[in-house]
C-alpha positions as CSV (number, residue, x, y, z in Angstrom):
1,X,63.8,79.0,211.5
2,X,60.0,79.0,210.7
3,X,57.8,76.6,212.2
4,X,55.4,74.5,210.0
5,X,52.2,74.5,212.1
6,X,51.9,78.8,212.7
7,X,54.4,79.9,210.3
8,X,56.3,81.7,213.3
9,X,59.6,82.7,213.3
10,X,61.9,81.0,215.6
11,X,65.2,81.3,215.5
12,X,67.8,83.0,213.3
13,X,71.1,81.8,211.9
14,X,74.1,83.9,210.8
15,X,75.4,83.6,207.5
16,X,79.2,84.2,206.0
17,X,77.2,85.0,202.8
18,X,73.2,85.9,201.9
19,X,74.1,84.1,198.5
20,X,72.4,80.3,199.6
21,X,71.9,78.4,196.3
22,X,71.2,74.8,198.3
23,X,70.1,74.0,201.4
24,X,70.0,69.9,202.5
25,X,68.2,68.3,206.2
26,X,69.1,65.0,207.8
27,X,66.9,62.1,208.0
28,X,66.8,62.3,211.7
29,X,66.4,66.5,211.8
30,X,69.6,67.1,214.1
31,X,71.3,68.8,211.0
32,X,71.0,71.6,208.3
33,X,73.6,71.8,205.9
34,X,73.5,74.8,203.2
35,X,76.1,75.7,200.5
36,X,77.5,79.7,200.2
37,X,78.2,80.0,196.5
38,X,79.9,83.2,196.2
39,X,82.3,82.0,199.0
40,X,82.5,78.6,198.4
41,X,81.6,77.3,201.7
42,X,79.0,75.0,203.4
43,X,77.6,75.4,206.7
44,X,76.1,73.2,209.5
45,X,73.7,74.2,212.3
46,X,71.6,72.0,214.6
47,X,68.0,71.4,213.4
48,X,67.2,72.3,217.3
49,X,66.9,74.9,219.3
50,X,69.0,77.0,219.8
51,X,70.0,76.1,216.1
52,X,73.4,76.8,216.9
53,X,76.3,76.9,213.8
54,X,78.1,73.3,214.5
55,X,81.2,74.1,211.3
56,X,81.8,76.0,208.5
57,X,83.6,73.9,205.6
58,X,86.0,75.7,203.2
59,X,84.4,73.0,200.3
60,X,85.4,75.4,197.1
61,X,85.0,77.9,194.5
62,X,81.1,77.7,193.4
63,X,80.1,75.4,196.3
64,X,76.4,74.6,194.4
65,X,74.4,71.7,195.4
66,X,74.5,69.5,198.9
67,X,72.4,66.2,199.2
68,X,72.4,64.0,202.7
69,X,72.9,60.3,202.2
70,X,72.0,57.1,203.8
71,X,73.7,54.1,203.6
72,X,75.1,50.6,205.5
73,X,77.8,52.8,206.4
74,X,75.9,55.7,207.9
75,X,74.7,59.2,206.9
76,X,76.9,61.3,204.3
77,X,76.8,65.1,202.8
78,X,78.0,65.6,199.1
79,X,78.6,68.8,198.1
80,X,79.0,69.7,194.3
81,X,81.9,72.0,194.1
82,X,81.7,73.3,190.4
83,X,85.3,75.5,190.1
84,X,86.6,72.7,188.0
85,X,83.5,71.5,186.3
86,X,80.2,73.9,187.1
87,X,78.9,70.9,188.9
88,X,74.9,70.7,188.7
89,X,72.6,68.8,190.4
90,X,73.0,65.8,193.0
91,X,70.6,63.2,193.6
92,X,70.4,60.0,195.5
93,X,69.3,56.5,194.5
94,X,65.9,55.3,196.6
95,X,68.4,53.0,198.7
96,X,71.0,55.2,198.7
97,X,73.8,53.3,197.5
98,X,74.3,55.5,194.6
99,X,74.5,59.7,193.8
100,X,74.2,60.8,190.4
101,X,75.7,63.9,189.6
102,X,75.3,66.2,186.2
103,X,78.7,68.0,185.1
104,X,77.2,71.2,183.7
105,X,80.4,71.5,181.8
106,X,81.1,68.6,180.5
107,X,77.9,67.3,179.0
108,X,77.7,63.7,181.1
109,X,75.9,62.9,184.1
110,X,78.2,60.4,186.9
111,X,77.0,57.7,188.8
112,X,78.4,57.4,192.1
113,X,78.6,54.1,194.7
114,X,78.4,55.9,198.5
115,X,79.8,52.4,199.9
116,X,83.1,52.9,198.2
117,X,82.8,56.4,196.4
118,X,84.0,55.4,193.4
119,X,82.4,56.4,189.8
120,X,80.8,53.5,188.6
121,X,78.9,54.8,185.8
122,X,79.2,58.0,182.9
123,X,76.4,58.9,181.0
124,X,76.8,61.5,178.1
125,X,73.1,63.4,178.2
126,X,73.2,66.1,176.3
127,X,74.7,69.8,176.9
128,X,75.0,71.6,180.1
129,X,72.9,69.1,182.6
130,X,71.3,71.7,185.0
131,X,69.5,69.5,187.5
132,X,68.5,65.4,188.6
133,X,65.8,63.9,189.7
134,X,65.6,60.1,190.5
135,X,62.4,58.3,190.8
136,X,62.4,55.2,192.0
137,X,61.1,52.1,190.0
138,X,60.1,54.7,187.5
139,X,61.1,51.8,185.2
140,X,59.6,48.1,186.2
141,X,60.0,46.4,183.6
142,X,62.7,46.8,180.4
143,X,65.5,48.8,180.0
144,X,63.5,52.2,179.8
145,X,65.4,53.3,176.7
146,X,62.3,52.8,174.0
147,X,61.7,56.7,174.0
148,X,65.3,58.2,173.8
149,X,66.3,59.7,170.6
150,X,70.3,60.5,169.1
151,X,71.7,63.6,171.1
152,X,72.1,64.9,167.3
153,X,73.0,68.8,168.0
154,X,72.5,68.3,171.5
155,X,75.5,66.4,171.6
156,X,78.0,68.7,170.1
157,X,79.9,70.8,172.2
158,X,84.0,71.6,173.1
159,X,85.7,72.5,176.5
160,X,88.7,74.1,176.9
161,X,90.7,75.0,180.0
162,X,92.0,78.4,180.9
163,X,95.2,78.8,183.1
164,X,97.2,81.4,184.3
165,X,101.2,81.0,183.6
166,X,102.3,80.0,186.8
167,X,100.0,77.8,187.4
168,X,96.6,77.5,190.2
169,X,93.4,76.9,189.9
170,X,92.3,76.6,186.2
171,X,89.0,77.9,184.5
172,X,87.0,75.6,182.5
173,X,85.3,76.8,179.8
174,X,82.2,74.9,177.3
175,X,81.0,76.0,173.8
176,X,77.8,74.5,173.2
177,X,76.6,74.6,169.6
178,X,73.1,75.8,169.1
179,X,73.0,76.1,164.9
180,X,74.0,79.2,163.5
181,X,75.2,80.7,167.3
182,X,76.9,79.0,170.3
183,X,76.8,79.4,173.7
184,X,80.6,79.7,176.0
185,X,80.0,79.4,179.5
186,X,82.8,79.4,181.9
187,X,83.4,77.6,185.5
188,X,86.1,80.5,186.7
189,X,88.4,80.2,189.5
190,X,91.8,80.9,190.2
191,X,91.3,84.9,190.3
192,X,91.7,87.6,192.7
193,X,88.0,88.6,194.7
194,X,86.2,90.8,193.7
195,X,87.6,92.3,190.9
196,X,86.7,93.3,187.6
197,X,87.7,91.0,184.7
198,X,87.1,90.6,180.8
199,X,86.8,87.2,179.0
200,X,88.5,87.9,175.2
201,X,89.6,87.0,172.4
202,X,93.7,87.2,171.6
203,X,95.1,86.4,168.3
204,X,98.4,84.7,170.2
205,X,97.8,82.0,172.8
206,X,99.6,84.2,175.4
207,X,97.3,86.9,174.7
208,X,99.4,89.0,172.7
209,X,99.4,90.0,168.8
210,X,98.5,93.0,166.9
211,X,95.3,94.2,167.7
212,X,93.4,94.7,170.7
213,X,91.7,92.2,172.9
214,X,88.1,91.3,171.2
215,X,85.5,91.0,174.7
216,X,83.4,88.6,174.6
217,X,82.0,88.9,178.2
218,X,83.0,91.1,181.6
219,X,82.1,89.7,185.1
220,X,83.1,90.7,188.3
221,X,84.3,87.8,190.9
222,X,82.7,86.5,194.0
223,X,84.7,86.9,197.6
224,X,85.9,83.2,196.2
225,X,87.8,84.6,193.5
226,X,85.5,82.7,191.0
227,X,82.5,83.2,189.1
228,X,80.2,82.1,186.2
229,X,80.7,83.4,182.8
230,X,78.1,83.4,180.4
231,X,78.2,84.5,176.1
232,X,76.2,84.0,173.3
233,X,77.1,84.7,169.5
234,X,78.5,83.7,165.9
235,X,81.6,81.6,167.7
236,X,82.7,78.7,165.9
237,X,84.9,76.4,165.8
238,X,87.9,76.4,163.4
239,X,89.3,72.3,163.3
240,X,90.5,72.4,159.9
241,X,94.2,72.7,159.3
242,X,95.4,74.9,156.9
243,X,91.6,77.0,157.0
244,X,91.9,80.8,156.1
245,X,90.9,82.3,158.9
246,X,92.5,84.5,161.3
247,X,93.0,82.7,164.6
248,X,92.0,83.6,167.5
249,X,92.4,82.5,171.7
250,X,90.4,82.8,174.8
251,X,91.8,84.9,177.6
252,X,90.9,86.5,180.8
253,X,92.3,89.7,181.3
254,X,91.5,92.0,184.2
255,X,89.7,95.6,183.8
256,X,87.2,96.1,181.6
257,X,86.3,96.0,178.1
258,X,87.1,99.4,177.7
259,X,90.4,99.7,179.6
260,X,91.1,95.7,179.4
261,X,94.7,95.6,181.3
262,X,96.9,92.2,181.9
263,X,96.1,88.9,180.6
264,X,95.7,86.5,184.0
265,X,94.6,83.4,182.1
266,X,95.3,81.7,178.6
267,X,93.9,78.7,177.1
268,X,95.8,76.1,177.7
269,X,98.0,74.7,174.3
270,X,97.3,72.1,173.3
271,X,93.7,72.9,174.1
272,X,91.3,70.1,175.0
273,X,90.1,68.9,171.9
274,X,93.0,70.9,169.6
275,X,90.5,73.6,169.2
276,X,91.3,77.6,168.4
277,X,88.1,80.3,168.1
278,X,87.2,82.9,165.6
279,X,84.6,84.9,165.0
280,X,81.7,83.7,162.9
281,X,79.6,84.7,160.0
């Protein structure tokens, strides 16, 4: 804890994890809340002396972004948990009846009502929404639309899910189309911590076939068993039936490109959106 006026230190909190992506501060300044990524926990200390650690919250694989809340009801923490989705960005309404969240994954940003925390609203944006913002009465008068343009490329993306055989936590994976290359990134979960791991291409579903595994990307997991998986490259989409083209299937296998070993996850069949992947020209 620093203090504003002399930029002193004062106080020290421990951590589970150094890896802090998001850190949030009641109205009132009793509370701190802060997500652990890598862990997938958020923590709570007291915004007073002796800033003592009031919980620790198991809230999920890639824990991101935490926003306090006020409402008729009282005072709220949401916590964007991305395993499932890559969650990014949370942001309150000037009132505070709403929280409008961007799904990094799935190209849409959500409205939610904090009275009854239902979705009321879902906005397609545009690929991979990294952060909001809201401004109040940025629009006074008309429905603030007159600048928007068509999505056009920026529209055109697939998700797929990745699952291992006997089920957990799946992996949710988005190709976003950039012209003549695309970019896969991957909410990954469901894994064992930290351990080496190799998102491939298979030429069966289940990973098999002739041939070896073709890498497309190695990461190593958090203590979670999760991570984010980023590639870029001449991957397209094959949706045509009967196309000439050699077929091919995300996995996850463990080890490394050069000594891949098991295949842990597969894509799930049918995949979302009754796509397969090839390699490009």
């Amino acid at each position: 804890m620093i203090t504003v006026k002399d930029h002193q230190i004062v106080g020290r909190v421990p951590q589970e994890s150094p890896f802090c992506p998001n850190i949030a501060v009641t109205p009132d300044g009793g509370q701190v809340w802060f997500t652990l990524k890598d862990v997938g926990k958020t923590m709570v200390f007291s915004g007073r002396p002796p800033f003592a650690v009031l919980r620790t919250i198991a809230t999920g694989p890639i824990t991101n972004h935490v926003k306090i809340v006020g409402n008729s009801s009282g005072t709220f923490a949401y916590v964007t948990v991305g395993g499932l989705n890559q969650v990014q960005g949370v942001w309150d309404s000037g009132d505070g009846t709403h929280v409008y969240v961007g799904l990094e994954n799935d190209d849409r940003l959500i409205a939610i009502n904090t009275v009854t925390n239902q979705v009321v609203a879902t906005i397609p944006i545009g690929q991979a929404p990294q952060a909001v913002i809201y401004v109040s009465d940025a629009v006074p008068t008309g429905a603030g639309t007159e600048g928007l343009q068509p999505l056009g490329v920026a529209g055109e993306a697939a998700h797929i899910t990745l699952a291992a055989s006997g089920g957990g936590e799946p992996t949710s994976v988005s190709l976003f189309d950039q012209g003549l290359i695309q970019v896969l990134q991957g909410a990954v979960t469901g894994l064992e911590p930290g351990k080496p791991y190799v998102l491939a291409l298979a030429r069966r579903p289940d990973g098999g076939g002739d041939g070896p595994l073709e890498p497309l990307a190695a990461f190593t997991t958090n203590p979670a068993g999760a991570a984010v998986v980023n590639a870029i490259g001449p991957i397209r989409q094959v949706v045509r039936a009967g196309t000439d083209v050699v077929r091919r299937y995300l996995v996850i296998a463990s080890g490394t490109p050069a000594q891949p070993g098991p295949v842990v996850q597969t894509q799930v069949v049918p995949p979302v959106n009754r796509h397969a992947w090839r390699r490009g020209q």
